[in-house]
N, C-alpha and C positions, 0 to 999 in steps of 0.2 A: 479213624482220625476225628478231632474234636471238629465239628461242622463251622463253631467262628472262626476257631486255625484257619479252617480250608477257604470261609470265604474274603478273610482278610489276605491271604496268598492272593485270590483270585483278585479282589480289587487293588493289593498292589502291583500286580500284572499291568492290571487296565492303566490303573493312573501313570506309571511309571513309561508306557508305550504311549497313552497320551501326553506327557511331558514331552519325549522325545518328537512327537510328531508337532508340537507348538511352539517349541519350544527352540532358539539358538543355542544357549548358552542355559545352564544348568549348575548346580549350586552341588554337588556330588559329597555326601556324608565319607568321610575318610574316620576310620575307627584303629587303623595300623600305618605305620609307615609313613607316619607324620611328618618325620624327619628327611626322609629320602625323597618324596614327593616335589617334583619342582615343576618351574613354566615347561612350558614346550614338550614333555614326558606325555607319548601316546596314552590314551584311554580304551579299552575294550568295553563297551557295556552290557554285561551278562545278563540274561535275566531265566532265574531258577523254574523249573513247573514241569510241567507235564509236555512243554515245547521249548525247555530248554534251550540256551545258544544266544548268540551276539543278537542283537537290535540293533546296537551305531557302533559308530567311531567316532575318538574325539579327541581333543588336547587340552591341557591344563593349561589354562592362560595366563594365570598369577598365582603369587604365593598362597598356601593354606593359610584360612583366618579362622577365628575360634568365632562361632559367633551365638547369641544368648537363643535367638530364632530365626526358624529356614527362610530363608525373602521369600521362597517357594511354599509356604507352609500348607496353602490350599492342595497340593498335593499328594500330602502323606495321608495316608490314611488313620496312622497312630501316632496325633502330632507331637506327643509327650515323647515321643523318642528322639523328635529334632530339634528338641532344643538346649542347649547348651553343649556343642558340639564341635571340631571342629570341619572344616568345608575346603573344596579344593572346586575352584571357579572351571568348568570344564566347556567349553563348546564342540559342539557337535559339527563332523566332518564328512561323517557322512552317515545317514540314514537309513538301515536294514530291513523297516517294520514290514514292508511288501515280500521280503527277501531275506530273513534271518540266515544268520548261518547256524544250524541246530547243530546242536550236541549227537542225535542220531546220525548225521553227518561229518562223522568227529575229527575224517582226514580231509574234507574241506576245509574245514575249521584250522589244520595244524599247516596246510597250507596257507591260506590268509594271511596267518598270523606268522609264519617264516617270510614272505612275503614282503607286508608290509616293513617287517624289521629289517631284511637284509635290502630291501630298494635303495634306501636311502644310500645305504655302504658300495653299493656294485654302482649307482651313478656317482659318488666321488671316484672310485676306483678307477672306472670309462675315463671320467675326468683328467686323471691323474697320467693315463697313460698318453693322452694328447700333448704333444710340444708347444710350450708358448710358444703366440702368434701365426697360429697356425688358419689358415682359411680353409671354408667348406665350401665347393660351388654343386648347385644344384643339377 
């Protein structure tokens, strides 16, 4: 493997888990699915290597903008690829770096991520099957 390949892998490793670790909200290059991408659409954030697997969770907050440069730009390591692009405003919900869910762990992973997706659907469901006006006593 060409040895700058490998160490620009390795510093966008670094910067990409220190963005996460500084970082609320985050500026996330979108290069597909520009059109399907909206608010409130859960975020997985992968990250490739040799420790593969999620680092956060997060949400898109607002629409995709196209924009000429990253507001984050100090964090790329090859800034010539962030710019003129467009971005999808994402904050972070919750934070993995102590605790990734790795890829060698790939049925953790497929848990989480069933999890996450169906929570929301099984508490309207709970919901749904309660009778208006109904009281809980402790």
């Amino acid at each position: 493997m060409n040895q700058e390949f490998y160490n620009a892998i390795l510093d966008f490793s670094s910067s990409i888990k220190d963005a996460i670790h500084k970082l609320d909200i985050i500026y996330w290059l979108v290069t597909r699915y520009t059109k399907e991408i909206k608010p409130s659409d859960n975020v997985l954030i992968w990250i490739a290597g040799k420790d593969a697997g999620i680092y956060a969770t997060a949400e898109v907050i607002d629409i995709l903008s196209f924009m000429d440069e990253h507001p984050d730009i100090d964090i790329w390591t090859m800034p010539i690829r962030a710019k003129a692009r467009f971005y999808a405003p994402v904050k972070f919900t919750q934070k993995l770096l102590n605790n990734p869910l790795l890829k060698k762990n790939y049925n953790l992973i497929l848990f989480y991520i069933n999890y996450k997706l169906y929570k929301h659907h099984l508490e309207q469901t709970f919901l749904s099957l309660i009778p208006n006006g109904s009281e809980f006593k402790n």
